[in-house]
Legacy VTK file of the C-alpha trace (Angstrom):
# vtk DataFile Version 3.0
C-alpha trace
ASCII
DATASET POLYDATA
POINTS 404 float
25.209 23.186 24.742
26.243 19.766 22.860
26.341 20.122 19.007
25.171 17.192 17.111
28.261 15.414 15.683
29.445 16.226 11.775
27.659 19.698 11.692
30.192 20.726 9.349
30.670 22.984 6.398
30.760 22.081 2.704
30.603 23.777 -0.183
28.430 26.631 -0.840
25.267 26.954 -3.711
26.919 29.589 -5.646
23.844 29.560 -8.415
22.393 31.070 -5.280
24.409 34.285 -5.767
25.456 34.398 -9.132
25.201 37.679 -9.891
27.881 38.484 -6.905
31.580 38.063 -7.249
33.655 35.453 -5.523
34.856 37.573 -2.466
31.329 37.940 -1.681
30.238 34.309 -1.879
33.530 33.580 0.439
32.685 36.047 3.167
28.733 34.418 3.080
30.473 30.956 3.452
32.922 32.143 6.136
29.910 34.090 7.824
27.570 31.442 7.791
30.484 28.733 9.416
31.253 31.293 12.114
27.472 31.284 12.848
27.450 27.382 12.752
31.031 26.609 15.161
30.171 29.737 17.401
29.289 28.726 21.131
26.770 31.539 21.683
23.000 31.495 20.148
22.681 33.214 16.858
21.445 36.462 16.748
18.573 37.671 15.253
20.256 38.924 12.184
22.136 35.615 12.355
18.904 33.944 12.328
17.427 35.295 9.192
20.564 34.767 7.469
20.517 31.570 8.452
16.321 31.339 7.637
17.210 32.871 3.742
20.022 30.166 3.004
17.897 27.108 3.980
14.682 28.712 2.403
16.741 29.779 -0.577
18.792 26.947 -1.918
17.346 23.234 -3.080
20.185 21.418 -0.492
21.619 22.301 2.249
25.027 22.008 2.196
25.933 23.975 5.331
24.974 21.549 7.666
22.335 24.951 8.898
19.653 21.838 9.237
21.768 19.569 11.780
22.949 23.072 13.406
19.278 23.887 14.271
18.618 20.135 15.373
20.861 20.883 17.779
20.091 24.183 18.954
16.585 22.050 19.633
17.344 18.750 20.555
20.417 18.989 22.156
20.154 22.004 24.056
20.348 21.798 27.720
18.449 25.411 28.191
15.035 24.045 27.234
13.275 27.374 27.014
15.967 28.307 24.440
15.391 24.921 22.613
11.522 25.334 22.538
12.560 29.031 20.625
15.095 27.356 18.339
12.425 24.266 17.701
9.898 26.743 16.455
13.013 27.599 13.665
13.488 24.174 13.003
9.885 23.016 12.458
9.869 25.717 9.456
12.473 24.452 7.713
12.340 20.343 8.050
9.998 20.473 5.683
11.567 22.570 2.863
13.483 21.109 -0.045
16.900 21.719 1.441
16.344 19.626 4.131
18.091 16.313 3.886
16.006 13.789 5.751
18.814 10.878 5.136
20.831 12.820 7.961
18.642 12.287 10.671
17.346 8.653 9.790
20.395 7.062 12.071
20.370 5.951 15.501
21.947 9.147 17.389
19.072 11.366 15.788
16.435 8.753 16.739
17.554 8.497 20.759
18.413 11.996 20.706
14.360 12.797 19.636
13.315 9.651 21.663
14.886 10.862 24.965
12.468 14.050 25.114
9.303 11.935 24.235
9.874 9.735 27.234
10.945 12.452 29.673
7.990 14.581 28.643
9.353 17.367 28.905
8.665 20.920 27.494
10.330 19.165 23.529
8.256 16.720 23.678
5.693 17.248 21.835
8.182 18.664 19.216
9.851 15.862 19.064
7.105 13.379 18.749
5.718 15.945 15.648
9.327 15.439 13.991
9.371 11.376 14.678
6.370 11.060 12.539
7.817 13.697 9.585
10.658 11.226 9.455
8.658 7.456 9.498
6.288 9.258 7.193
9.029 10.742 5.042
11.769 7.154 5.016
11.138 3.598 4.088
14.091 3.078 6.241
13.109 1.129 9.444
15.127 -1.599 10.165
18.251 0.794 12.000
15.143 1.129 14.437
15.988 -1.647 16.063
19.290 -0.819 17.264
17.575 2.504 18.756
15.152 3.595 21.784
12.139 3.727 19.133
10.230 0.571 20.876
10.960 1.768 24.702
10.177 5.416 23.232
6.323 4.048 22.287
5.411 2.766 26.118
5.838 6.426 27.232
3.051 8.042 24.652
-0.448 8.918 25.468
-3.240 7.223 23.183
-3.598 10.009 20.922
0.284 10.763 20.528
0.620 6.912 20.137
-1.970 6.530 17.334
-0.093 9.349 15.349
3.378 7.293 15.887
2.227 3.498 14.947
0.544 5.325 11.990
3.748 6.905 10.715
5.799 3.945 11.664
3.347 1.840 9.808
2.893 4.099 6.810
5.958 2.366 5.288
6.097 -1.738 5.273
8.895 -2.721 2.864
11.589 -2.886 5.951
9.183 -4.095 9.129
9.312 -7.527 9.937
8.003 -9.966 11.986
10.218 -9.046 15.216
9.499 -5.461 14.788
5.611 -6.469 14.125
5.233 -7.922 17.133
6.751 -5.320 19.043
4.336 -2.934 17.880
1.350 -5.377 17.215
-0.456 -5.111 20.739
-0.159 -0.837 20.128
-1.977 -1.371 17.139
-4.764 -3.900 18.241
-5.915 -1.918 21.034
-5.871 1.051 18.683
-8.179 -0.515 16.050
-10.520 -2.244 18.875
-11.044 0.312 20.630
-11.640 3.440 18.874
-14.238 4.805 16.792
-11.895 6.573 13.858
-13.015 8.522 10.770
-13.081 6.305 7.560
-10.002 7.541 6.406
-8.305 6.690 9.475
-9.270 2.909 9.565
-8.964 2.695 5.993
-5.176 3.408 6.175
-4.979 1.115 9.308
-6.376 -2.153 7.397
-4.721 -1.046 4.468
-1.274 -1.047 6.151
-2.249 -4.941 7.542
-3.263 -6.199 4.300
0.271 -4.809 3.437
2.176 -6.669 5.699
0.097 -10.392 5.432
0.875 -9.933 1.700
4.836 -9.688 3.311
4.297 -12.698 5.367
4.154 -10.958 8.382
1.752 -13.057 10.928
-0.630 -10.710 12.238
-2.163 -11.329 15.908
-5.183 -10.835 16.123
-6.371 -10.411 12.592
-9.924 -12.225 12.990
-11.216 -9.516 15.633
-10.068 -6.906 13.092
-12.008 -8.515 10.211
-15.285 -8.821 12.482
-14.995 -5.593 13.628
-15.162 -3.990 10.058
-16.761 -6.657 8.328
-19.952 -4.876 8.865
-18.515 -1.493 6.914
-21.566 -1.233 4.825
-21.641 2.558 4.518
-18.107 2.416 3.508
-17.254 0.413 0.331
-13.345 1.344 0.312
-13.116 -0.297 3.828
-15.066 -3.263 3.114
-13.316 -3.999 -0.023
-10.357 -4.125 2.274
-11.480 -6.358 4.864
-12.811 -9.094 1.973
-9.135 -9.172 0.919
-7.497 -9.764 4.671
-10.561 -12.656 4.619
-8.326 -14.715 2.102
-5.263 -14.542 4.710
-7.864 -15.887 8.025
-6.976 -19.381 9.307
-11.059 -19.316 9.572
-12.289 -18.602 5.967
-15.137 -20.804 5.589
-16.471 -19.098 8.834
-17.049 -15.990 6.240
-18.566 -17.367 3.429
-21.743 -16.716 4.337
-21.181 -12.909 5.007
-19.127 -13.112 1.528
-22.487 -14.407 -0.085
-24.313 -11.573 1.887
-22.687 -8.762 -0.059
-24.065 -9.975 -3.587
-27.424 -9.057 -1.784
-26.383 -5.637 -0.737
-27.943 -2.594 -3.357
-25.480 -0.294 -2.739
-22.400 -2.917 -3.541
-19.941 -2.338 -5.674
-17.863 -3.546 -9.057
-14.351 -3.227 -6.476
-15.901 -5.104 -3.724
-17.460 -7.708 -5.652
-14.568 -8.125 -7.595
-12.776 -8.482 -4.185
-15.046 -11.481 -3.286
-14.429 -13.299 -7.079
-10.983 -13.104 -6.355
-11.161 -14.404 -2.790
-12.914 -17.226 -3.693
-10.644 -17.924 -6.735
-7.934 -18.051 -4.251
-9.511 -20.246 -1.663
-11.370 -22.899 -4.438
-9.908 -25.655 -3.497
-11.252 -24.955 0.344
-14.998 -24.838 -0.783
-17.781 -27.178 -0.409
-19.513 -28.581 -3.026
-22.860 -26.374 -1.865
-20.490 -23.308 -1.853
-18.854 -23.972 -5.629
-22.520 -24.010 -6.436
-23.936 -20.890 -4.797
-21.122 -19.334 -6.719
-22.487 -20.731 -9.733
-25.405 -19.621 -9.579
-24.123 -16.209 -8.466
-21.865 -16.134 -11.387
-24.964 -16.576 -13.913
-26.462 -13.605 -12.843
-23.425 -11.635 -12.483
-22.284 -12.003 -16.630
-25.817 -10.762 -17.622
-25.995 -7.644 -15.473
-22.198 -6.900 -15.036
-19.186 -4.476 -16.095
-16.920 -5.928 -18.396
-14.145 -5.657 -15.662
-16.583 -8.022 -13.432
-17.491 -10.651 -15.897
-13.666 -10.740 -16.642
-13.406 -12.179 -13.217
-15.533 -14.733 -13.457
-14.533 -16.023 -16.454
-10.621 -15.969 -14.952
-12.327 -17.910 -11.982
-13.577 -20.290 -14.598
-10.480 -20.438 -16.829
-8.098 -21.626 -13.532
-9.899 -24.345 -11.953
-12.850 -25.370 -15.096
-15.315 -27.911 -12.775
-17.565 -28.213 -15.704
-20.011 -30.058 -13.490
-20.417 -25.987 -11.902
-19.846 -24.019 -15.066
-20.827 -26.496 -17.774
-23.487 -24.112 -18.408
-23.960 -22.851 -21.944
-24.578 -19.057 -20.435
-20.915 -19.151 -19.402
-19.509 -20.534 -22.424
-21.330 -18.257 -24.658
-20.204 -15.350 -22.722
-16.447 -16.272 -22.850
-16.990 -16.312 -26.746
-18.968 -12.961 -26.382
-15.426 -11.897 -24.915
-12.976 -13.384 -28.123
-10.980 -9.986 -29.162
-7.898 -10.070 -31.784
-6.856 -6.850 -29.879
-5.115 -8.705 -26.467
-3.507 -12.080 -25.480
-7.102 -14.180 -25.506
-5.216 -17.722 -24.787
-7.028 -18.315 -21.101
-10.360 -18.070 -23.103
-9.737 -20.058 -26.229
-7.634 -22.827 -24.008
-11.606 -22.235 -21.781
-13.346 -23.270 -24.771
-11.527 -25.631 -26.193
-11.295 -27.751 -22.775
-14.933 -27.554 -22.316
-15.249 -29.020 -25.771
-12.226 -32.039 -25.235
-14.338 -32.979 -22.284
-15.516 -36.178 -21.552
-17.471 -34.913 -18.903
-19.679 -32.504 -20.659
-22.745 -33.330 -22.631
-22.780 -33.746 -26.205
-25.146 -31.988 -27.077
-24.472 -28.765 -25.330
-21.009 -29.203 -27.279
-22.457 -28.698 -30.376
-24.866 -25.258 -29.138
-21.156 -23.669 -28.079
-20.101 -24.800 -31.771
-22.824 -23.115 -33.180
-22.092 -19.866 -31.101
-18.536 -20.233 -31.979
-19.768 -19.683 -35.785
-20.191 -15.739 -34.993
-16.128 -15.504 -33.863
-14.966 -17.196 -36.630
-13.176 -14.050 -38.275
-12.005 -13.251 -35.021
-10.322 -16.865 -35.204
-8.902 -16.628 -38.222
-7.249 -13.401 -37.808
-5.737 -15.064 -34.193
-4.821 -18.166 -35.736
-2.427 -15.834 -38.399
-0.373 -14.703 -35.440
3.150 -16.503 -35.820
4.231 -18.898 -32.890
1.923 -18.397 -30.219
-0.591 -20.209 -27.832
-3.631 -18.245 -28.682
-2.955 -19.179 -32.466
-2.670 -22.495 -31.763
-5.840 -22.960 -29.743
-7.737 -20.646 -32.163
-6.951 -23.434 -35.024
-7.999 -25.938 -32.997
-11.167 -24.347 -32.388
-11.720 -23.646 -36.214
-11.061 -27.175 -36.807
-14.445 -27.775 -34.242
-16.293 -25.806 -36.518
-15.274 -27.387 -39.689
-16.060 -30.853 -38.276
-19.204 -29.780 -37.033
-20.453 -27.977 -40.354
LINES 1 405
404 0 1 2 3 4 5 6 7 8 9 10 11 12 13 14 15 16 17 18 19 20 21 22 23 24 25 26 27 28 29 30 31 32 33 34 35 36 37 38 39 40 41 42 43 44 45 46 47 48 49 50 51 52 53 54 55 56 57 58 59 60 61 62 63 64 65 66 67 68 69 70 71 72 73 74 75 76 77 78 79 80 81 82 83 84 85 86 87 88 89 90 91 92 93 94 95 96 97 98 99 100 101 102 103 104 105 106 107 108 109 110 111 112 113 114 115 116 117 118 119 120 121 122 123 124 125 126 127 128 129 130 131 132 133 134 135 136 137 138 139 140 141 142 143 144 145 146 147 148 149 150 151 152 153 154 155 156 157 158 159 160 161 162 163 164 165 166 167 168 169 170 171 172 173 174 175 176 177 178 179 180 181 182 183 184 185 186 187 188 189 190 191 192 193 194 195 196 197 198 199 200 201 202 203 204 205 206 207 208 209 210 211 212 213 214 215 216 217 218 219 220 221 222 223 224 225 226 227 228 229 230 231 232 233 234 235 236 237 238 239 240 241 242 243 244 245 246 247 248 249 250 251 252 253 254 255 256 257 258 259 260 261 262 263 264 265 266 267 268 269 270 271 272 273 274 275 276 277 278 279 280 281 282 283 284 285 286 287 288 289 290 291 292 293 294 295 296 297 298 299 300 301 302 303 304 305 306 307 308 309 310 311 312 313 314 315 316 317 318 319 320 321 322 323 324 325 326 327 328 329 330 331 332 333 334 335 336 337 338 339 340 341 342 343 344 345 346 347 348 349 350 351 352 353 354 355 356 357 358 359 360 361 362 363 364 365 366 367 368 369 370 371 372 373 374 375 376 377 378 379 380 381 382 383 384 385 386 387 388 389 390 391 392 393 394 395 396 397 398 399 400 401 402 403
């Protein structure tokens, strides 16, 4: 039998057995090494001692944890190590066990090996690969180990489980190790039928990585496939935001418009779509700014707060007054004016519509009028010392005093 390398003692949790005197925590410690450095398999009794330590103390600093990985994982009696695996699948998930020694190259061939051999561990060691993907942020050592070779040997169910868990964390994975795992993870979203949770966490994981700048293959089968999500808000929500990372984005528009029409729609899909098309403005047609337009109008009349708020952001960044020159908008920005948060988008909103050359006259003065109704509002803004809002919110008074 090998041992895994550095399954050494350290020092013992003595606030484990306080109430005993030294000699007794020494003869534990020397027990417990003799267990640990002895060639034989524990015994029973050696076995529950072993079991009470791990279960008992918050870190494991006998090295018990690597001991048992190797009673498993690199035992050459595989009957034994299928015995010795049941131990160590009750204990990898307590809070003594230290998941930073096994996230290393040795530990990840050592578990690999089994997987593609498919032999009698294997199916232990596949369950302990995920425990540690899902468990680390850590992936980038994965390249130096047999983790990509290990993934051609899995079946499609084992292998769904895997990309998953390798997946589940994005902050490390990079283009090289996206591609090496890409065509895994097509075939698994094209050609399955998964619960909702299931391909939510898949499309959520891809919208992770395009905000990363990881190129994704394939992404415009993945967005037709799920565009069509209806029953399932959470998903579709998702699949309007990987819409604004398509190299074919006006090809959605229309299905973008579609949603507005759809009853059962809502405020986090919508506001999806507002955002989406704030990001891809300068991409629409003229016919499409004003579909929005008109969308828009109906949307600040029958609309949360949170959903008017991003329309009138949508407004604020690009102001084409020749789409939202319409009083309805203006008067609803105005309807927004608060002294209790940073209002300097919306007063610079105002303002600009009224400094226009573009805009008629006499719709100026009906957004004057309306001002009228915010002007305490203005004047308490305008008292704030050294700030943007202030300074627009004078300008805006001075509107009103020139107009009255």
């Amino acid at each position: 039998m090998i041992i895994y390398k550095d399954c050494q003692t350290h020092r013992i949790d003595q606030s484990l057995f306080i109430e005993h005197d030294q000699n007794i925590i020494s003869n534990l410690k020397l027990e417990i090494e003799k267990i640990i450095r002895s060639k034989s398999y524990p015994s029973k009794e050696e076995l529950e001692l072993l079991n009470k330590y791990v279960n008992d103390v918050s870190l494991d600093d006998m090295g018990i944890n690597k001991y048992f990985f190797s009673l498993t994982f690199q035992n050459q009696d595989l009957l034994y190590a299928e015995l010795f695996g049941d131990v160590f699948q009750n204990i990898y998930g307590l809070n003594s066990f230290n998941i930073d020694d096994f996230i290393d190259v040795e530990p990840i061939n050592i578990i690999s090996s089994h997987i593609i051999q498919h032999n009698i561990l294997s199916v232990k060691a596949i369950q302990f690969m995920r425990y540690l993907l899902v468990k680390t942020h850590k992936r980038l050592f994965l390249k130096q180990s047999h983790f990509f070779t290990m993934l051609e040997s899995l079946g499609e169910s084992d292998l769904q489980k895997v990309i998953l868990a390798f997946f589940s964390e994005s902050e490390e994975i990079d283009q090289e190790m996206y591609d090496k795992t890409s065509p895994y993870l097509n075939h698994i979203l094209l050609s399955h039928n998964f619960k909702n949770n299931d391909s939510y966490s898949y499309l959520l994981m891809i919208l992770s990585h395009l905000t990363n700048g990881i190129i994704i293959d394939g992404l415009e089968d993945i967005i037709r496939k799920f565009l069509q999500s209806f029953d399932n808000m959470a998903i579709l929500e998702i699949v309007v935001y990987l819409i604004d990372y398509s190299q074919h984005f006006n090809e959605y528009i229309p299905d973008l418009f579609h949603l507005f029409t759809i009853d059962k729609i809502n405020d986090s899909v919508i506001k999806a779509i507002i955002k989406v098309f704030n990001s891809k403005w300068a991409f629409l047609e003229y016919e499409h700014k004003q579909a929005i337009s008109n969308i828009f109008q109906e949307l600040i009349d029958n609309s949360s707060y949170k959903i008017v708020g991003e329309c009138l952001n949508l407004i604020c960044m690009h102001r084409e007054w020749k789409f939202f020159g319409h009083h309805a908008f203006l008067f609803k920005t105005i309807d927004m004016l608060t002294n209790y948060s940073d209002q300097t988008d919306y007063l610079e909103l105002i303002f600009s519509f009224l400094d226009s050359d573009t805009v008629d006259d006499n719709i100026k003065i009906e957004i004057v009028q309306y001002l009228i109704h915010k002007e305490d509002v203005l004047h308490e803004i305008a008292e704030m010392e050294n700030t943007s809002a202030s300074d627009y919110a004078k300008l805006l008074l001075d509107c009103i005093n020139d107009d009255t």
